[in-house]
TIMI-2910 file (N, C-alpha, C, CB; in pm, 1 decimal, decimal comma, always signed):
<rs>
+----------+----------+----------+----------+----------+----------+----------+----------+----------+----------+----------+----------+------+
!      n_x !      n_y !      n_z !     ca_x !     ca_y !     ca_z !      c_x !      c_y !      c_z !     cb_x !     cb_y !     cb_z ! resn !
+----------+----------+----------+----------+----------+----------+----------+----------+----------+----------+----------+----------+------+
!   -984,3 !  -1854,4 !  +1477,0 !   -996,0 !  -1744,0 !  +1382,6 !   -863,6 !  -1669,2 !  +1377,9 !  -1112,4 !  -1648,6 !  +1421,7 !  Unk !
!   -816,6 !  -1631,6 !  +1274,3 !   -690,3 !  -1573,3 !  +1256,2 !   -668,7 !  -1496,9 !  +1157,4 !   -604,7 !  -1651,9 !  +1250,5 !  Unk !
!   -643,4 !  -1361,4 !  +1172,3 !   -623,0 !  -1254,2 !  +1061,9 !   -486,3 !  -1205,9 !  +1008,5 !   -682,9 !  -1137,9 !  +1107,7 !  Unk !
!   -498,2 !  -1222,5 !   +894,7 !   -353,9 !  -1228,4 !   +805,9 !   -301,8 !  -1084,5 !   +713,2 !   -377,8 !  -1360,5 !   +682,9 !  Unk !
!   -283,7 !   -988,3 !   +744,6 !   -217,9 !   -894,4 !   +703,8 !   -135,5 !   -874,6 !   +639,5 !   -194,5 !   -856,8 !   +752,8 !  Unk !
!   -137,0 !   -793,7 !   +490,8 !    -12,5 !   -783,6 !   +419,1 !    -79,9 !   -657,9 !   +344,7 !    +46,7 !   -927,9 !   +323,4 !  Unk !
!    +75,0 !   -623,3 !   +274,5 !    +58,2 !   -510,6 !   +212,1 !   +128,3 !   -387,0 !   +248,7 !    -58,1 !   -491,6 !   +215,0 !  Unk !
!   +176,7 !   -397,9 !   +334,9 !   +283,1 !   -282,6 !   +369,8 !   +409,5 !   -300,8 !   +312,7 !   +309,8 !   -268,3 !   +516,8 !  Unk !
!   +459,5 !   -179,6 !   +307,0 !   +607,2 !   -171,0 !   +267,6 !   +652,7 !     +1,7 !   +273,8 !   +626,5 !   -243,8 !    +95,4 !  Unk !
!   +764,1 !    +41,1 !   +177,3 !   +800,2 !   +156,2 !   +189,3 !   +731,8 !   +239,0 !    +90,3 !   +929,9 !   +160,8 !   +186,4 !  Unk !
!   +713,7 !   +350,5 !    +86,1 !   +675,1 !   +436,7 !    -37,4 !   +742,6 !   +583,5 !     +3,3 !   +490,6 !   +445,8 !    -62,8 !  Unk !
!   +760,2 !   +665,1 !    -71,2 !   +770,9 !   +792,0 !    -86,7 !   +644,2 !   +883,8 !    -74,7 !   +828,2 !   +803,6 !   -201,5 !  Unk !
!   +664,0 !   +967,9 !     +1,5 !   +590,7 !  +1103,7 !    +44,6 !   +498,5 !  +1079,4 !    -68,0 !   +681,8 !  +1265,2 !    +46,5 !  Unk !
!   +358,6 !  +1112,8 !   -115,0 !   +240,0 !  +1146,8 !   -229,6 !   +269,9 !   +994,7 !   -263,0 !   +264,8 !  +1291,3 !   -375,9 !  Unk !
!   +307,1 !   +898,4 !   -264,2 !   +296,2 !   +767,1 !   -309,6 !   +148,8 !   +723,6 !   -193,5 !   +470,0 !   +669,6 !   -288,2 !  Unk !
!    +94,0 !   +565,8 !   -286,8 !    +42,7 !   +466,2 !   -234,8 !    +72,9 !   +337,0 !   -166,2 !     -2,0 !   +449,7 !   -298,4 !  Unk !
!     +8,6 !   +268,0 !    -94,3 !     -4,3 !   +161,7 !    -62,5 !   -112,8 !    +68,3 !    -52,3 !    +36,1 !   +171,2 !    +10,3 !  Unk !
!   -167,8 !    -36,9 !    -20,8 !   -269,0 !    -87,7 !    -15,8 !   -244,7 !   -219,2 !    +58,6 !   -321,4 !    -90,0 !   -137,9 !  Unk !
!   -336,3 !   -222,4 !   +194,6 !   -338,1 !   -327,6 !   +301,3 !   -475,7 !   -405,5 !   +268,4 !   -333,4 !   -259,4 !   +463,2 !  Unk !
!   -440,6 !   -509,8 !   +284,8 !   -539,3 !   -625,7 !   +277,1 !   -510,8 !   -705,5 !   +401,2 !   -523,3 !   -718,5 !   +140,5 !  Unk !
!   -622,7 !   -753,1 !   +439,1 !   -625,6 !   -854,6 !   +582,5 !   -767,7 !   -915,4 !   +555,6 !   -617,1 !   -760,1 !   +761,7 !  Unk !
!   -685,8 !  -1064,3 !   +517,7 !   -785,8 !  -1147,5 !   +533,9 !   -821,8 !  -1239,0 !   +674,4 !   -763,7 !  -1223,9 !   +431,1 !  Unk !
!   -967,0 !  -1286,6 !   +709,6 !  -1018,5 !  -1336,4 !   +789,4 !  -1046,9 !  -1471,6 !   +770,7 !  -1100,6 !  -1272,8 !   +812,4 !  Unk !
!   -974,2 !  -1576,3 !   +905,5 !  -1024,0 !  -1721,8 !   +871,9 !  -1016,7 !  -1810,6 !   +948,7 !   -973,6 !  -1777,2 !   +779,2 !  Unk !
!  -1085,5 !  -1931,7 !   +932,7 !  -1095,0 !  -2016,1 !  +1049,1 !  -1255,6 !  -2033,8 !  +1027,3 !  -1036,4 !  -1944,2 !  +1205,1 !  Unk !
!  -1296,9 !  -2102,9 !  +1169,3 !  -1428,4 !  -2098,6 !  +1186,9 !  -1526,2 !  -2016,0 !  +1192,0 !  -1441,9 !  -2134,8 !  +1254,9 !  Unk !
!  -1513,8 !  -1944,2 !  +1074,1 !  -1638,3 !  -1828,8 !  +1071,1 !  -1756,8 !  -1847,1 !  +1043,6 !  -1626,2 !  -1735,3 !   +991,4 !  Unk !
!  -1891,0 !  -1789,6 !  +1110,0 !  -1997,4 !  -1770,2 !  +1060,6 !  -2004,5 !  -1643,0 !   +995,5 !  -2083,3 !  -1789,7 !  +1145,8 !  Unk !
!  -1992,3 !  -1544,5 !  +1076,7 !  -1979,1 !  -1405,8 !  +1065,5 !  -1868,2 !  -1336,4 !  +1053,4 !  -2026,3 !  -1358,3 !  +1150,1 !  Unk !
!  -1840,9 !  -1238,5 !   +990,7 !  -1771,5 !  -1122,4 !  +1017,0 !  -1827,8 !   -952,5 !  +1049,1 !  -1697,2 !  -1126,6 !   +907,7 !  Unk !
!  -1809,0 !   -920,0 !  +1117,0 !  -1907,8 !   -784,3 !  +1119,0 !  -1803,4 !   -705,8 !  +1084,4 !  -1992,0 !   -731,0 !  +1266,5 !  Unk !
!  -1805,1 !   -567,1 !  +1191,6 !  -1736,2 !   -444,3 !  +1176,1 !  -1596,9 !   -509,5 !  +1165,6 !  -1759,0 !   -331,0 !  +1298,8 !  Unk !
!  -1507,3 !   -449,9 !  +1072,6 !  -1371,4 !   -477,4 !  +1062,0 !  -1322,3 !   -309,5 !   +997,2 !  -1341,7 !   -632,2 !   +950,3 !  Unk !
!  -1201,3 !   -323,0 !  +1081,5 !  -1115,3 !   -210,6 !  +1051,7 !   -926,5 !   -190,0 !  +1030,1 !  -1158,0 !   -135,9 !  +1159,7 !  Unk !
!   -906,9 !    -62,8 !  +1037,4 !   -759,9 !    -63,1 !  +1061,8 !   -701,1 !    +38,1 !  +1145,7 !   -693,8 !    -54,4 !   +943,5 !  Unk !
!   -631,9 !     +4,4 !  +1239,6 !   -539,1 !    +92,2 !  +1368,6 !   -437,3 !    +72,5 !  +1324,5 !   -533,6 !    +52,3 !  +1528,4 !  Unk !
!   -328,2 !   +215,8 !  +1340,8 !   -170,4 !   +211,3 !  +1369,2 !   -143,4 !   +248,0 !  +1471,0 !    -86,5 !   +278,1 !  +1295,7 !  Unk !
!    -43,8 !   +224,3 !  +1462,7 !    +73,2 !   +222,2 !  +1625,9 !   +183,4 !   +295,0 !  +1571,2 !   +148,6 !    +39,6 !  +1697,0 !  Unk !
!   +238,3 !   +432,5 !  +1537,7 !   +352,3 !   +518,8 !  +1564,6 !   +434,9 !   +458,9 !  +1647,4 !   +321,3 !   +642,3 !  +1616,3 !  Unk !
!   +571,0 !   +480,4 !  +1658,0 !   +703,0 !   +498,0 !  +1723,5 !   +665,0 !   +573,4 !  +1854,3 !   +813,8 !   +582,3 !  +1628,0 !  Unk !
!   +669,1 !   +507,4 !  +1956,3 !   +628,2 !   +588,2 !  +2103,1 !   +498,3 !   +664,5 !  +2101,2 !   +741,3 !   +704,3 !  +2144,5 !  Unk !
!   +406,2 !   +621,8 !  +2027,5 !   +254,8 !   +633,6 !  +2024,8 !   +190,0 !   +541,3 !  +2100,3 !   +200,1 !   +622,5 !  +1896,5 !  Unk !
!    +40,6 !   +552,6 !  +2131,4 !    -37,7 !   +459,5 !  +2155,9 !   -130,2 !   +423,7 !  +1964,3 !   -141,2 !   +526,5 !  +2307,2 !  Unk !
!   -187,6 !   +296,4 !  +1986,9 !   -240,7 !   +270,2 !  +1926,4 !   -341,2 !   +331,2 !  +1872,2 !   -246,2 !   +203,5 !  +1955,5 !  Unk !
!   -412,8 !   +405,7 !  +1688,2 !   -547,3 !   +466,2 !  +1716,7 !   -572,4 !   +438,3 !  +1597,3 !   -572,7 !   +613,5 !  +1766,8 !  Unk !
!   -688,4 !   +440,2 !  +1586,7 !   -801,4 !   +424,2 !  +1479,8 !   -757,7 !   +496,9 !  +1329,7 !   -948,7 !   +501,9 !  +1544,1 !  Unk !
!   -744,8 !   +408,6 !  +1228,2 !   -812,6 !   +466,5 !  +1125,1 !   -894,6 !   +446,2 !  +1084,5 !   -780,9 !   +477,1 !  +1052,8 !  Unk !
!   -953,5 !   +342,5 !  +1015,2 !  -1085,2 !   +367,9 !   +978,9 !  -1143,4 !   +265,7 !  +1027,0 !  -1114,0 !   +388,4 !   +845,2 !  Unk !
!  -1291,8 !   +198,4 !   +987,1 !  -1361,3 !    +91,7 !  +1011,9 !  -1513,2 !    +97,3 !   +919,4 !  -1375,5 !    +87,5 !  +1172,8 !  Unk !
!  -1513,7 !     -4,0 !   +849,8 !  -1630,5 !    -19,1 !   +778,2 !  -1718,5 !   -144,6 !   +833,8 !  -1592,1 !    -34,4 !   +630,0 !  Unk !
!  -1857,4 !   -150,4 !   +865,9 !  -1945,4 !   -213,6 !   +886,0 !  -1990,8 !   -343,5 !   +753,0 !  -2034,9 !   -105,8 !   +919,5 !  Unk !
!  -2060,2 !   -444,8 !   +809,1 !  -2055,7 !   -623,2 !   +736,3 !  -2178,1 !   -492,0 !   +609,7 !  -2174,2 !   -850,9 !   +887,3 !  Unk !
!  -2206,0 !   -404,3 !   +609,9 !  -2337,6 !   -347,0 !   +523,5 !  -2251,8 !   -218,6 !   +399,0 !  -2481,8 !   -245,0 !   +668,8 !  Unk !
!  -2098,8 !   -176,1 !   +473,3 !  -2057,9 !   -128,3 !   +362,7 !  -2054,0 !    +16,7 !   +459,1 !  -2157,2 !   -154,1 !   +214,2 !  Unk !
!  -2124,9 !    +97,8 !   +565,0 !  -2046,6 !   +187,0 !   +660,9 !  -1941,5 !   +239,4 !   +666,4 !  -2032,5 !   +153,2 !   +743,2 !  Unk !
!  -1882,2 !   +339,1 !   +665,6 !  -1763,6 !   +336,0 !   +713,8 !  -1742,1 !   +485,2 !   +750,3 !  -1665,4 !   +272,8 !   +617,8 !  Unk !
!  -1658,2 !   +497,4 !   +840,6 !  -1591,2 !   +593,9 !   +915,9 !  -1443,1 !   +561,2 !   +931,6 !  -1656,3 !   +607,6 !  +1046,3 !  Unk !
!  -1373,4 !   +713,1 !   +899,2 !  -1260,9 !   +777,6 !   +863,8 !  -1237,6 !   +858,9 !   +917,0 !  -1246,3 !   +809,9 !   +770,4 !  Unk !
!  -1126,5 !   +835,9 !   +997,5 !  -1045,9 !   +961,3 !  +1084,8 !  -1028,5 !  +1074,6 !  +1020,1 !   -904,5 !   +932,0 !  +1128,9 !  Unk !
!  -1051,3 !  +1181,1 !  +1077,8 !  -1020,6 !  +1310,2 !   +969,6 !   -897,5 !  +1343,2 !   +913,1 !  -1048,1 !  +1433,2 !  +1025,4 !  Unk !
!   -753,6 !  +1308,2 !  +1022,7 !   -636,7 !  +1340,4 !   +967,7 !   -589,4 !  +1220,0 !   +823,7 !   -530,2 !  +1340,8 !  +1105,1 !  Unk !
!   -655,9 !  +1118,0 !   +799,8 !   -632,7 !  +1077,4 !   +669,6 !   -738,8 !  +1069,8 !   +556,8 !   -583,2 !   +962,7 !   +682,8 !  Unk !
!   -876,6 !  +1157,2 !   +581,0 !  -1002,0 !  +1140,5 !   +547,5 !   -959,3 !  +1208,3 !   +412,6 !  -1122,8 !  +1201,3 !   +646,9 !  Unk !
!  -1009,9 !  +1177,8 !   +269,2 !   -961,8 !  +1221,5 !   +148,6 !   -844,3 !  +1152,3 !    +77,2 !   -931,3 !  +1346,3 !   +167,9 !  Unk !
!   -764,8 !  +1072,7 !   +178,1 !   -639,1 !   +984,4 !   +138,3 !   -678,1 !   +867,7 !   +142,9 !   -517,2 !   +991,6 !   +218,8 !  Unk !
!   -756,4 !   +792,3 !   +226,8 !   -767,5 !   +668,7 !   +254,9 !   -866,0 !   +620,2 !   +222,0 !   -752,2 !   +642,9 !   +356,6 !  Unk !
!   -884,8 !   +510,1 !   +180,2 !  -1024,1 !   +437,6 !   +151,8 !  -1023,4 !   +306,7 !   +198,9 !  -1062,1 !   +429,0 !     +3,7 !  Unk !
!  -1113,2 !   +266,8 !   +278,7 !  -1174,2 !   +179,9 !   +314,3 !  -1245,2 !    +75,5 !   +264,6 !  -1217,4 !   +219,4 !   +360,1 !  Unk !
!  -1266,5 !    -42,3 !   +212,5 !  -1352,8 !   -121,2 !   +135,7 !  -1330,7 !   -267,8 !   +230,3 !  -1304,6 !   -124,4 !    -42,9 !  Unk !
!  -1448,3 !   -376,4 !   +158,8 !  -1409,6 !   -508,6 !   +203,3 !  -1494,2 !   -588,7 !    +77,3 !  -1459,7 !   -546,9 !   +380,0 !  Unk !
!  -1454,1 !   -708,1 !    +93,2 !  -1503,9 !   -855,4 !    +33,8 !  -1568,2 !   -925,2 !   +148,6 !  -1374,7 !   -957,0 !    -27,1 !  Unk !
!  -1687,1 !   -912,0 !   +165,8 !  -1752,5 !   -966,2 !   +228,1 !  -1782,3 !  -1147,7 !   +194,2 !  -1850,1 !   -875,2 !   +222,1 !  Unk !
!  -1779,9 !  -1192,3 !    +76,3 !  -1722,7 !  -1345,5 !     +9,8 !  -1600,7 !  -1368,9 !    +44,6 !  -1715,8 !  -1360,8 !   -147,9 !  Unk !
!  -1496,8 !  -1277,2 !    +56,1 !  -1356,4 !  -1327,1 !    +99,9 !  -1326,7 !  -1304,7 !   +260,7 !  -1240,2 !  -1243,7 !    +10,8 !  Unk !
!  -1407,7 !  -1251,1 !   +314,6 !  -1405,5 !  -1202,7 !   +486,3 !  -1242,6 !  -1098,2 !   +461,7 !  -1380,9 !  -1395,1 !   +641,6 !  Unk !
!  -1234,9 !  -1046,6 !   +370,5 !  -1125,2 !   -924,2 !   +370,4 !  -1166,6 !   -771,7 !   +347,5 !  -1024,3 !   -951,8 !   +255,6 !  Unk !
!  -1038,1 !   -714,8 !   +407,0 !  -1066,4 !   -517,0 !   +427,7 !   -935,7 !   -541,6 !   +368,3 !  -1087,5 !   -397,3 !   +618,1 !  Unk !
!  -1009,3 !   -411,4 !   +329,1 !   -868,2 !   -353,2 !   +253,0 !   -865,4 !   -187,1 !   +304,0 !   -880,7 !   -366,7 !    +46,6 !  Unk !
!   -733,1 !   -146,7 !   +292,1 !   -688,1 !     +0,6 !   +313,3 !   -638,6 !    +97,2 !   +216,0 !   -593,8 !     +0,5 !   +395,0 !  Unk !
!   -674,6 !    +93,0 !   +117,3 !   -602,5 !   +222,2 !     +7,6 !   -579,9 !   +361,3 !    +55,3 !   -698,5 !   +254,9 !   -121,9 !  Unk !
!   -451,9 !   +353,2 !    +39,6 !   -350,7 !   +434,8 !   +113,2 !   -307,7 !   +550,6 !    +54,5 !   -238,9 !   +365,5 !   +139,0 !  Unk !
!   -361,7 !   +621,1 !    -37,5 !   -312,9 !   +786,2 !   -146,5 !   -241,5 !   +872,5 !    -86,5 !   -436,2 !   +895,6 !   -196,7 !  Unk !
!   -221,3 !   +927,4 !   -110,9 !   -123,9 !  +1027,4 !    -97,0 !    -31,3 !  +1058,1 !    +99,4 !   -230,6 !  +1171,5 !   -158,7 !  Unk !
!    +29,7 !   +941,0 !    +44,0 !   +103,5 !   +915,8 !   +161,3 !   +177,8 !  +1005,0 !   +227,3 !   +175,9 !   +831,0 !   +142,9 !  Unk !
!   +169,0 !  +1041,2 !   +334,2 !   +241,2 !  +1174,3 !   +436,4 !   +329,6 !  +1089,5 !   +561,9 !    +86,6 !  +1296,1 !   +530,8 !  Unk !
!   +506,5 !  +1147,5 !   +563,9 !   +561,9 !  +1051,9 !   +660,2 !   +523,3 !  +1040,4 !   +785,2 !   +677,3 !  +1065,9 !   +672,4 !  Unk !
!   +389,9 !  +1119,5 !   +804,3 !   +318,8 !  +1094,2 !   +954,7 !   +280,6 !   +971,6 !   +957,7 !   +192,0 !  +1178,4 !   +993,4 !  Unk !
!   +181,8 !   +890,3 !   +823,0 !   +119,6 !   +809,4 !   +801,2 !   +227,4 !   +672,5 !   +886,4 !    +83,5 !   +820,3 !   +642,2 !  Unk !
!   +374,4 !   +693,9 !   +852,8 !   +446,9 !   +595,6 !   +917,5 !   +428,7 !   +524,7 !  +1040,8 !   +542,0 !   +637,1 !   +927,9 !  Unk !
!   +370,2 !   +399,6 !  +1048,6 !   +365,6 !   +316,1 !  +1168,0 !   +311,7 !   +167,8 !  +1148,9 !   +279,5 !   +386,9 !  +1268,3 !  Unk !
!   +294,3 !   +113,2 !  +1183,9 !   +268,9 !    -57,9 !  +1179,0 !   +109,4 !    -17,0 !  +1205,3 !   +365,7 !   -185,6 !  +1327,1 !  Unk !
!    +50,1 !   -115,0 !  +1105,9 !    -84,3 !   -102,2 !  +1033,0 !   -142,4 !   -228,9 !  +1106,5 !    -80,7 !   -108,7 !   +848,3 !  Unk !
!   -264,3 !   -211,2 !  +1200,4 !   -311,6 !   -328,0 !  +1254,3 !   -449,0 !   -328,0 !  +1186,0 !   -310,7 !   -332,5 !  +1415,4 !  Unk !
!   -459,6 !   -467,7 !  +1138,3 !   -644,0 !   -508,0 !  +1097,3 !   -712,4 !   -506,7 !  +1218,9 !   -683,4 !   -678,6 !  +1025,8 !  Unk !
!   -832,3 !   -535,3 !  +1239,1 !   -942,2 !   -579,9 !  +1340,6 !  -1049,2 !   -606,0 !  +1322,7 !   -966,8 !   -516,4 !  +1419,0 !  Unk !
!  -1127,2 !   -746,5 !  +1346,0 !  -1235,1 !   -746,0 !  +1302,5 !  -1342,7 !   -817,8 !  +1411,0 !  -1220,4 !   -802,4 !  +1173,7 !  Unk !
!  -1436,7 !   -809,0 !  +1430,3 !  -1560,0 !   -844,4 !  +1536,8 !  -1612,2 !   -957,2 !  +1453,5 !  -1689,0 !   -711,3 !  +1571,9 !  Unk !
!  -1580,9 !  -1102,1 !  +1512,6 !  -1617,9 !  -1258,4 !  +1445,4 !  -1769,9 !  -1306,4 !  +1491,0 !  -1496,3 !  -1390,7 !  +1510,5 !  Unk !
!  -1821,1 !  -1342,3 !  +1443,5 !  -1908,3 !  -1424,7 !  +1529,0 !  -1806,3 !  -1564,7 !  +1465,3 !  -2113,3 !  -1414,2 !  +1491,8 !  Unk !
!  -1794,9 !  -1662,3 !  +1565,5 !  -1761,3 !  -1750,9 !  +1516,4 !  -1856,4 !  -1892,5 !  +1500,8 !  -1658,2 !  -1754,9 !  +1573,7 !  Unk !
!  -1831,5 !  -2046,2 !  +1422,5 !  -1921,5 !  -2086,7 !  +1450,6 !  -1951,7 !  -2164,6 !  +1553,0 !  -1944,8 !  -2116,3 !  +1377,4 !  Unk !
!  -1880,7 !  -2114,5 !  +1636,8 !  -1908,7 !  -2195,9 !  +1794,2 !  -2046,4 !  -2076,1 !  +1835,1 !  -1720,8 !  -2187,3 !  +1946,5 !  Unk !
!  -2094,7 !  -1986,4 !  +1792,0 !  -2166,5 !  -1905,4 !  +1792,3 !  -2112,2 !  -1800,6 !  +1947,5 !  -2309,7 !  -1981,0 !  +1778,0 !  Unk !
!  -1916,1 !  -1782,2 !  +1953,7 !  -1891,6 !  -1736,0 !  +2047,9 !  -1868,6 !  -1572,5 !  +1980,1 !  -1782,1 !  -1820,5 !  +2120,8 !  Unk !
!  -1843,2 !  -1478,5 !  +1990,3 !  -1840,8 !  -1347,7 !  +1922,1 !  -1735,1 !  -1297,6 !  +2017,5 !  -1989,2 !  -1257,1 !  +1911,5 !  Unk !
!  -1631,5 !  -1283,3 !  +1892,8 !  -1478,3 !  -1191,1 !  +1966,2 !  -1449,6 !  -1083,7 !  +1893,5 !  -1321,7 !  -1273,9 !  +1966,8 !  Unk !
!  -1364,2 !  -1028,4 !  +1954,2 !  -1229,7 !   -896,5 !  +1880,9 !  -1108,7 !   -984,4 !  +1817,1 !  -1132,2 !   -772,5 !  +2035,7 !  Unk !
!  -1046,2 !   -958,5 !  +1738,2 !   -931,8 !  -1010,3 !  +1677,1 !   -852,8 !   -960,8 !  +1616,4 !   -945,5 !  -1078,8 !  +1618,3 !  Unk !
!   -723,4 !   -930,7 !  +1609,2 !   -624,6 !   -872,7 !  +1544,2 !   -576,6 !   -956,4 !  +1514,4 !   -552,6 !   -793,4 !  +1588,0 !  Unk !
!   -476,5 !   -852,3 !  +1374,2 !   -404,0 !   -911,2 !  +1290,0 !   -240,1 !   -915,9 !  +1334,3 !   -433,8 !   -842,9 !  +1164,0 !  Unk !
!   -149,9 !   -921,8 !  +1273,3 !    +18,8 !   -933,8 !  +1307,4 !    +27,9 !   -795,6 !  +1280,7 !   +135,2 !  -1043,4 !  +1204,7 !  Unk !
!     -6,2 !   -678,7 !  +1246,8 !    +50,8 !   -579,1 !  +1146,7 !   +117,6 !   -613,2 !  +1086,2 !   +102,1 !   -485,3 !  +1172,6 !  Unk !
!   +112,2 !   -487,0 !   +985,5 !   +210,2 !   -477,9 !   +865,5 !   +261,6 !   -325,9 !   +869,7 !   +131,8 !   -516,7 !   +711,0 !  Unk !
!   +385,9 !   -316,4 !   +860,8 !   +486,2 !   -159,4 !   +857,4 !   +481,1 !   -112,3 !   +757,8 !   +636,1 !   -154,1 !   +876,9 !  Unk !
!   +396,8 !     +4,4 !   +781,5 !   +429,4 !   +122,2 !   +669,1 !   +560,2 !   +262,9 !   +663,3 !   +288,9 !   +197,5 !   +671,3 !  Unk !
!   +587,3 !   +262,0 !   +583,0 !   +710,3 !   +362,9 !   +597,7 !   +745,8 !   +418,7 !   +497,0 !   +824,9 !   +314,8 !   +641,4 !  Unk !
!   +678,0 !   +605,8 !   +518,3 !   +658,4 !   +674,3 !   +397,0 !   +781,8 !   +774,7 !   +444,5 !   +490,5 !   +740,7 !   +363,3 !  Unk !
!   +880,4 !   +784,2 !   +298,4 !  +1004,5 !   +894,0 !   +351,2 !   +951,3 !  +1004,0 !   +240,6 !  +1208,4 !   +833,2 !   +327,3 !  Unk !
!  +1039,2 !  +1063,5 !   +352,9 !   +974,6 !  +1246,7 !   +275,6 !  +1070,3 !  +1235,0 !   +160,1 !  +1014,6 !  +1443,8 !   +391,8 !  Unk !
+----------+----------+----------+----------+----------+----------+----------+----------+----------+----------+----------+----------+------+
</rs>
């Protein structure tokens, strides 16, 4: 199973972006899938995560900017990214909970993708 990330790049302060990470390999399942960044001398943390039913939870410091969705036919999340703030700046990780069809059930990340919003 292997998750493929794209969609980052640069934007300007109040600009957009939009991350997509698709899921693939031997899947049966995909469940909860989400997205974490990693800041410059940060630890890793949560932005959002939407459930295989359409769920989702949103960190408050980007809650109103960000949206969350997936293709449950394509095993992809996506991240719509509004009104971009140069905090938002850091490498954008997917994650998603597989069942696979060995019927083994893992965690999985993606490569990130770098976001980088200048004021």
């Amino acid at each position: 199973v292997q998750l493929q990330a794209s969609g980052g790049g640069l934007a300007h302060a109040g600009g957009s972006l939009r991350l997509s990470c698709a899921a693939s390999g031997s899947i049966f399942s995909v469940n909860t899938m989400g997205w974490y960044r990693q800041a410059p001398g940060n630890l890793r943390e949560l932005v959002a995560t939407i459930t295989k039913t359409g769920n989702t939870n949103i960190v408050d410091s980007v809650k109103g900017r960000f949206t969350i969705s997936r293709d449950n036919a394509k095993n992809t999340v996506y991240l719509q990214m509004n009104g971009l703030k140069p905090e938002d700046t850091a490498v954008y990780y997917c994650n998603a909970n597989v069942l696979a069809r060995s019927w083994r059930s893992a965690e999985y990340w993606g490569q990130g993708t770098e976001v980088t919003v200048s004021s």
